[in-house]
C-alpha positions as CSV (number, residue, x, y, z in Angstrom):
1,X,8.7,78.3,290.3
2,X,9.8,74.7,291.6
3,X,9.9,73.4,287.8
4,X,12.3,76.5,287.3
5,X,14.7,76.3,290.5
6,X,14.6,72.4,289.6
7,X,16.0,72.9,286.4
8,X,18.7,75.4,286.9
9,X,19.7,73.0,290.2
10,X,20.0,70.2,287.6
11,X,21.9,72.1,284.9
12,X,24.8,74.0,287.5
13,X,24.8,70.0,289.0
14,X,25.6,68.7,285.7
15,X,28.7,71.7,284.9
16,X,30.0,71.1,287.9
17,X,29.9,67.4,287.9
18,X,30.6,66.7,284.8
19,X,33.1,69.5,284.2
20,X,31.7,70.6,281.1
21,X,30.6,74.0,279.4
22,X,27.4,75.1,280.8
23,X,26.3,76.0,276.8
24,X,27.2,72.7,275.4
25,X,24.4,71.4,278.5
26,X,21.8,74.3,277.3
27,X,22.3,73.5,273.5
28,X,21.7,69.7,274.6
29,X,18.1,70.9,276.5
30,X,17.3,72.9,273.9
31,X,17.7,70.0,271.3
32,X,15.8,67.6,273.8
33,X,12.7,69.7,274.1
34,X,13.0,70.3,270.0
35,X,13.1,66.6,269.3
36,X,10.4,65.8,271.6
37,X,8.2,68.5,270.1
38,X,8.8,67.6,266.7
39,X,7.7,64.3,267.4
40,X,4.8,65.2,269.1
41,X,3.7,67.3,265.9
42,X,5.0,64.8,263.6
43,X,7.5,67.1,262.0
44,X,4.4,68.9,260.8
45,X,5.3,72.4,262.0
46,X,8.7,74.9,261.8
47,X,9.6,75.0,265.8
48,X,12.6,76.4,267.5
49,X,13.4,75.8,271.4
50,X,15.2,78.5,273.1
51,X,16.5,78.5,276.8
52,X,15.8,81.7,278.7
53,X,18.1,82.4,281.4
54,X,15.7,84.6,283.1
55,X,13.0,82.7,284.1
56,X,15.0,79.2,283.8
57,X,12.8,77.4,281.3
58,X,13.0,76.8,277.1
59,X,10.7,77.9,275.7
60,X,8.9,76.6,272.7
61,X,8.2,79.0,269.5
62,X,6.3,77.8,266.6
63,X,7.2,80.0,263.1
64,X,4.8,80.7,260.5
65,X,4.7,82.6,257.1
66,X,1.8,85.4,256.5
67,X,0.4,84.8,253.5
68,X,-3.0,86.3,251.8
69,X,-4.5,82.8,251.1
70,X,-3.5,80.0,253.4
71,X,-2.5,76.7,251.9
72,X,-0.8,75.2,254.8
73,X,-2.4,76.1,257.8
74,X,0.8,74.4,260.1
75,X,3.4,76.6,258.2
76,X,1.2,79.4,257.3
77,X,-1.4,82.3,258.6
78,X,-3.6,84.9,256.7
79,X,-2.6,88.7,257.5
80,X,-5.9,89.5,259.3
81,X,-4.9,86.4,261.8
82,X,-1.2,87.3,262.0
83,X,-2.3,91.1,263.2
84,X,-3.9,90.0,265.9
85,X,-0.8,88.9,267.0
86,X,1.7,91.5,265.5
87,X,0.1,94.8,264.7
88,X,3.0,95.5,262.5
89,X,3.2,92.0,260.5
90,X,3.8,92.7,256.4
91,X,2.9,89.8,253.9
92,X,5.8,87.6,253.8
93,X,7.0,88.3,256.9
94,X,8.1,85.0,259.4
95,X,5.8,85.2,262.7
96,X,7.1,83.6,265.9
97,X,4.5,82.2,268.3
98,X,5.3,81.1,271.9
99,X,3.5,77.4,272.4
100,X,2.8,76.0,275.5
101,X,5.0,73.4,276.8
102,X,2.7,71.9,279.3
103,X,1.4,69.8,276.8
104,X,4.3,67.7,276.0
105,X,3.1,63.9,277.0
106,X,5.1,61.7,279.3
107,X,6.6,59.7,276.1
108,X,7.7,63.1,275.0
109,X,9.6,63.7,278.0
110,X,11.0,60.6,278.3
111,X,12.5,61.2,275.0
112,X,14.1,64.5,276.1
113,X,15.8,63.1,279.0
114,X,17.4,60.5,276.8
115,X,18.8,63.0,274.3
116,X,20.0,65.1,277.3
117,X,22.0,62.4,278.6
118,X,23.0,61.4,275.0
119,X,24.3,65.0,274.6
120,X,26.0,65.4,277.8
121,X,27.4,61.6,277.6
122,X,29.2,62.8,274.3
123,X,30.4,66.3,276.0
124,X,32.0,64.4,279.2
125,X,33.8,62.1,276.5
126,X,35.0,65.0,274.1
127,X,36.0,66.8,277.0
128,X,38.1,63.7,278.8
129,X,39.7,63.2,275.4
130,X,40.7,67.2,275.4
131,X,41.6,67.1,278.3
132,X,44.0,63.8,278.3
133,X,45.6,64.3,274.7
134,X,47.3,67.3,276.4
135,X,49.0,64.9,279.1
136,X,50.3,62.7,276.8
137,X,53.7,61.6,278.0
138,X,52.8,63.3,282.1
139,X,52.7,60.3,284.8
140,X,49.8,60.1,286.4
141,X,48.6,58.3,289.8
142,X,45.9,56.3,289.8
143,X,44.0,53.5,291.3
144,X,43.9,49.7,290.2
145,X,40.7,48.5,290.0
146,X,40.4,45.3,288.3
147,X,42.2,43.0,286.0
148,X,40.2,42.4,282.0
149,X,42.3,39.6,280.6
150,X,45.5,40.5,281.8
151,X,45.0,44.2,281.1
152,X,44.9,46.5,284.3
153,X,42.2,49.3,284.8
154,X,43.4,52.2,286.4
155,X,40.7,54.5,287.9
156,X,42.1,58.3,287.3
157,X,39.4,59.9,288.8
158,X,38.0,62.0,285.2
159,X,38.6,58.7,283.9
160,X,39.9,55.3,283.3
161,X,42.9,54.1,281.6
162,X,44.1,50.6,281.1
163,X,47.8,49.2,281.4
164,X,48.0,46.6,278.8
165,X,50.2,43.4,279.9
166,X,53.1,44.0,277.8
167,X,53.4,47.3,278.9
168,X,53.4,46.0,282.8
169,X,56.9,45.7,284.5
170,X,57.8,41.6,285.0
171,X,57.4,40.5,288.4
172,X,55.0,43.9,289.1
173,X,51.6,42.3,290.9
174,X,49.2,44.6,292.2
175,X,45.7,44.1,293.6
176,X,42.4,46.1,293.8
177,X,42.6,49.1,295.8
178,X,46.7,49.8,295.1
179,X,47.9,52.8,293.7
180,X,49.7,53.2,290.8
181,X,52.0,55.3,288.9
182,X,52.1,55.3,285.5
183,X,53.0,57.0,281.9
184,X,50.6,58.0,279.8
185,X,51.5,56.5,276.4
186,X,48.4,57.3,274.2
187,X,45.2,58.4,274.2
188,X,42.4,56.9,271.5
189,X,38.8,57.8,271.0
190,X,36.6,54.3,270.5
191,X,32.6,54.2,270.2
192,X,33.1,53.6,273.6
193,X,34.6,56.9,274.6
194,X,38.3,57.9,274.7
195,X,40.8,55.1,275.6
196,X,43.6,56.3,278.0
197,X,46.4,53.7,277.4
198,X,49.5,53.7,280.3
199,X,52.9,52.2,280.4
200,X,55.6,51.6,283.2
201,X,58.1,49.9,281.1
202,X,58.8,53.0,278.9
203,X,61.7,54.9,279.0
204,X,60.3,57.9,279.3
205,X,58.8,56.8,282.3
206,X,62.4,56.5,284.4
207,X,63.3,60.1,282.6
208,X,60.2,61.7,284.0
209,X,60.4,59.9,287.5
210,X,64.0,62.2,287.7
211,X,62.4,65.0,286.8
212,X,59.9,64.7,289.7
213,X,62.7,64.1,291.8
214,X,65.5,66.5,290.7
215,X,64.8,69.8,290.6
216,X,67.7,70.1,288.3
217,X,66.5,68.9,285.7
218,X,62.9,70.1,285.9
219,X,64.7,73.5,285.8
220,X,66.6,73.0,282.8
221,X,69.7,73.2,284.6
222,X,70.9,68.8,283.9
223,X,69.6,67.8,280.8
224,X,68.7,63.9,280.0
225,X,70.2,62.9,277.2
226,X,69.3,59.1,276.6
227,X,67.7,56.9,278.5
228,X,67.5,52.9,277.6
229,X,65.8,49.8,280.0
230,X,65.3,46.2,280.4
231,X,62.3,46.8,282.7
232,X,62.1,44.8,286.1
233,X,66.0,44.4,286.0
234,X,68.5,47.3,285.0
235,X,68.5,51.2,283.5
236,X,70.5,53.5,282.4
237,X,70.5,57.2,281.9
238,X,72.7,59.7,280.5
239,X,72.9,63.0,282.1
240,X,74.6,66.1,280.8
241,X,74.8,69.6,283.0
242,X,74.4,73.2,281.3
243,X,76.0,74.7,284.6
244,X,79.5,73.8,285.2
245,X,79.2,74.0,288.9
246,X,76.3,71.7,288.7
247,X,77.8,68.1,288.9
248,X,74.6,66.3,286.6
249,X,75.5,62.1,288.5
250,X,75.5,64.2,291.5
251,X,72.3,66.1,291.5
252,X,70.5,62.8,290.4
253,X,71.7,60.5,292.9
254,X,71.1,63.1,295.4
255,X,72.6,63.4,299.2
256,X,73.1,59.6,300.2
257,X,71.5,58.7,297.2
258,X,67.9,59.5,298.4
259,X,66.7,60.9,295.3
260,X,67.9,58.0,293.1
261,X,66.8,55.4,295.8
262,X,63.0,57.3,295.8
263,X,63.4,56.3,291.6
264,X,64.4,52.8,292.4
265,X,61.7,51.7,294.8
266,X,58.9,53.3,292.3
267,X,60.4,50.5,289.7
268,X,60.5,48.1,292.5
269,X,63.9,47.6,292.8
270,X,65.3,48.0,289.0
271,X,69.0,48.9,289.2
272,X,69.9,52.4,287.6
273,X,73.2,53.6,286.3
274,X,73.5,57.2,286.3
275,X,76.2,57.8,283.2
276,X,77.4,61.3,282.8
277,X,76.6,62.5,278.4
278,X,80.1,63.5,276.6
279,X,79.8,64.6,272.9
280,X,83.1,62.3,272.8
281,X,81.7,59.5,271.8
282,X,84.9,57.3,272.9
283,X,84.4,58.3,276.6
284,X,80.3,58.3,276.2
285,X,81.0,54.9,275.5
286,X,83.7,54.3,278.4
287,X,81.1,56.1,280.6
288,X,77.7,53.4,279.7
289,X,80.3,50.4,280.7
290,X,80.5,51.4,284.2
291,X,81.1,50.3,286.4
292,X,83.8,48.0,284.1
293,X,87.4,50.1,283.5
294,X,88.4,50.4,279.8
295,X,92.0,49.8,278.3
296,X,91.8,50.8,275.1
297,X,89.0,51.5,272.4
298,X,88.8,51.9,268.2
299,X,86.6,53.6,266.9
300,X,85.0,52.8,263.4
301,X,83.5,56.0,262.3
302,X,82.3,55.0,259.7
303,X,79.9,51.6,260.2
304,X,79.5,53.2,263.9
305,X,81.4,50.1,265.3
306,X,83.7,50.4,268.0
307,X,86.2,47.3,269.8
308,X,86.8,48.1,273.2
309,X,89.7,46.1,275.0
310,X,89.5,45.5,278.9
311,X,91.8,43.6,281.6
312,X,90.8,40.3,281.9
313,X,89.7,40.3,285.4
314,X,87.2,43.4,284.0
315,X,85.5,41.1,280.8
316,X,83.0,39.9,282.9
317,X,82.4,43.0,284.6
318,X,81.8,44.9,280.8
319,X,79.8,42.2,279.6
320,X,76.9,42.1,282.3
321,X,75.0,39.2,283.8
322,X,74.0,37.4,279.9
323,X,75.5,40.4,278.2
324,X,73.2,43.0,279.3
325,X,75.2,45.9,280.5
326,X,77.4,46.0,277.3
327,X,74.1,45.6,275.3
328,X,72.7,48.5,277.0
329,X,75.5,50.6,276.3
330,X,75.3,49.8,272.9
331,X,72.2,50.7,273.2
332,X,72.5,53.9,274.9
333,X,74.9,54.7,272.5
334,X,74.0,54.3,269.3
335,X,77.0,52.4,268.5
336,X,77.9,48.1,267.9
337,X,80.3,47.5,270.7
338,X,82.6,44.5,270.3
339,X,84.5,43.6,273.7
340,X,87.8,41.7,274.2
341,X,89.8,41.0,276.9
342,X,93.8,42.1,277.0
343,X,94.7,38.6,276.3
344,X,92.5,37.6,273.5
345,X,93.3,40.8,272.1
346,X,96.9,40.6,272.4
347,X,96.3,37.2,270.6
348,X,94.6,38.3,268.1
349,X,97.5,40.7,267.2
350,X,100.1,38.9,267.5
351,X,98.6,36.0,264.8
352,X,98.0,38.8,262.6
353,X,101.3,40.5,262.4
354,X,102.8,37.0,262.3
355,X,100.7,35.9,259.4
356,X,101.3,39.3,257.3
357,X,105.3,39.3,257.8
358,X,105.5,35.5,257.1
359,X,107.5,34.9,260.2
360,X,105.2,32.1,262.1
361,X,107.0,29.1,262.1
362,X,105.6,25.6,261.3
363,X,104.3,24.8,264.5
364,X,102.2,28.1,264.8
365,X,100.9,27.0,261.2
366,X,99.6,23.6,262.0
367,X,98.4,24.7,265.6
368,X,96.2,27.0,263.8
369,X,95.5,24.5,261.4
370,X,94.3,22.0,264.1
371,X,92.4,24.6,265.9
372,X,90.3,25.4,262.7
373,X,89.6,22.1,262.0
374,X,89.1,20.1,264.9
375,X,86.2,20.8,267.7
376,X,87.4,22.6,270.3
377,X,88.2,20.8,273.7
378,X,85.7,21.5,276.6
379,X,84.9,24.8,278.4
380,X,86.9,26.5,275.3
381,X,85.6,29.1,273.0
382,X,87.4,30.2,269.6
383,X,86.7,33.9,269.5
384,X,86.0,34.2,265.7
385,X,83.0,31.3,266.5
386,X,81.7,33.6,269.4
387,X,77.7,34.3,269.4
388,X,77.4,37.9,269.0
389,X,73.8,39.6,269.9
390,X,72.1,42.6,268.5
391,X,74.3,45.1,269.3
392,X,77.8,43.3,268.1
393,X,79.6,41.9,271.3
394,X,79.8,38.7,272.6
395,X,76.8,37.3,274.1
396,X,76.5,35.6,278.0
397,X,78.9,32.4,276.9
398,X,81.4,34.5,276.7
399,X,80.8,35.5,280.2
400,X,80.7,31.8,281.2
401,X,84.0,30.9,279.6
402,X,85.9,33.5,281.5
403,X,84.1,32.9,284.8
């Protein structure tokens, strides 16, 4: 009776540690006790193991064949044998016979506790895997609990993730014992059990960090449309609203900014730009500059190119500390963005209508000339020499030569 409560205590432990289906845990007992059986007998003898649920023990049956003449007396019994067990037993019929247990040595058991573990070792890791393939792209909190070559474990509780360095936020240190917020990014099965890999450099990551805090958009109601980041240091995200009483910039940067200021100090102090989404693409783009006023933009349809002219006092402003708020925009956008300034740009115009009606005089001729041929003096730039980056507009010296 002890042997019985013992082992239903043990199996209702494991379910509920564990967290895994109570007949996965059965079939794994009844598989145990099989293999240890068969091991015992040499794999002499047809056995089956069954758990019975009423009395809380498996039970071990051995099968044989009734036969007239026996030939194999571990798979087979004569008729007059077989009655004595089952009255009603035909020839050919398969006879069960309940075995006694008790005589399984300690080797034997030994060996059933290891394929018990085995089996339930293998459920918890299916199960894990189940479980976190559904949360792919959810953020999760977790707890750091060591650093493996730069990689940081995160203890979920079920489970434990890693955040590999390259997907760790510059200047981000944490120790043992902080908690941690994170994106789940991708989830693997190894020999080793399912891999949980997170990320806090995604962009998903800042979209879903508004969705916690903005009811909005959880609801439906402001929609993100595009979200770009140079993690550590800036952000930007595009907002659109379904409702036109709902103002989408608004809603995210919440009253005195306490939703967007909860966002920031999660990312530890990266700047976000809340840019409201326009199907217009012209003032989408205008939008992604801000906080830099635009003059006057062309559009390229075709190569998806657009020049965008701004005052000069505003140049800097568009451009970004080493170009990175015009190369986010780009990026937000979809679109190369080359930026002038009113000047340049008026320069540019003016040499070009002067060369295609033939009216630049001499001097204008050699200056430009001179300028083409010659190295230019110090702290100037010749715009057509510019260093453009990935995106198509002029790169941080630009920046330099106006400051």
């Amino acid at each position: 009776m002890d042997t019985t409560f013992n082992l239903k205590n043990t199996i209702d432990q494991i379910v509920k540690e564990k967290g895994i289906d109570k007949q996965i845990v059965l079939d794994a007992l009844e598989q145990a006790v099989l293999t240890a059986a068969n091991k015992k007998f040499r794999n002499t003898r047809d056995l089956e193991a069954h758990f019975n649920e009423e009395i809380g023990e498996v039970e071990l049956f051995e099968f044989v064949t009734v036969v007239d003449e026996v030939q194999d007396s571990y798979k087979e019994i004569d008729l007059e044998e077989a009655r004595e067990v089952d009255p009603d037993v035909e020839i050919g019929d398969s006879l069960g016979m309940k075995m006694d247990a008790s005589d399984f040595t300690r080797i034997a058991a030994q060996t059933a506790k290891q394929v018990i573990i085995q089996k339930v070792r293998e459920a918890e890791r299916e199960t894990i895997y189940n479980e976190f393939i559904e949360r792919k792209g959810e953020l999760v909190n977790g707890i750091v609990r060591r650093y493996e070559k730069g990689e940081l474990i995160v203890d979920l509780g079920r489970a434990e993730a890693v955040l590999p360095q390259n997907e760790q936020a510059p200047r981000e240190v944490y120790r043992q014992g902080d908690r941690i917020k994170a994106l789940i990014t991708r989830i693997e099965m190894t020999g080793k059990g399912p891999q949980i890999v997170l990320s806090r450099v995604n962009p998903a990551m800042l979209a879903k960090l508004f969705e916690s805090e903005v009811p909005e958009i959880a609801e439906g109601i402001v929609e993100v449309k595009g979200v770009v980041r140079e993690p550590g240091s800036r952000a930007k995200i595009a907002v659109y609203s379904h409702d036109g009483n709902v103002d989408p910039v608004g809603a995210c940067v919440g009253m005195r900014g306490a939703r967007v200021q909860n966002v920031v100090s999660e990312l530890r102090g990266e700047k976000i730009d809340i840019i409201p989404w326009s199907e217009d693409i012209a003032r989408f783009a205008c939008n992604a500059l801000a906080p830099a006023v635009v003059s006057k933009i062309y559009i390229d349809d075709e190569n998806k190119a657009m020049e965008i002219i701004v005052a000069d006092d505003q140049l800097s402003l568009a451009i970004g500390k080493r170009g990175q708020n015009v190369r986010l925009a780009a990026r937000l956008t979809g679109w190369k963005i080359d930026i002038k300034s009113e000047t340049r740009a008026a320069e540019a115009e003016m040499l070009q209508y002067s060369s295609f009606d033939g009216t630049a005089d001499e001097s204008q001729k050699e200056a430009s000339e001179s300028q083409s041929e010659t190295p230019s003096e110090p702290g100037m730039l010749q715009e057509s020499a510019l260093p453009q980056d990935s995106a198509g507009q002029p790169a941080a010296e630009e920046e330099m030569a106006e400051e």
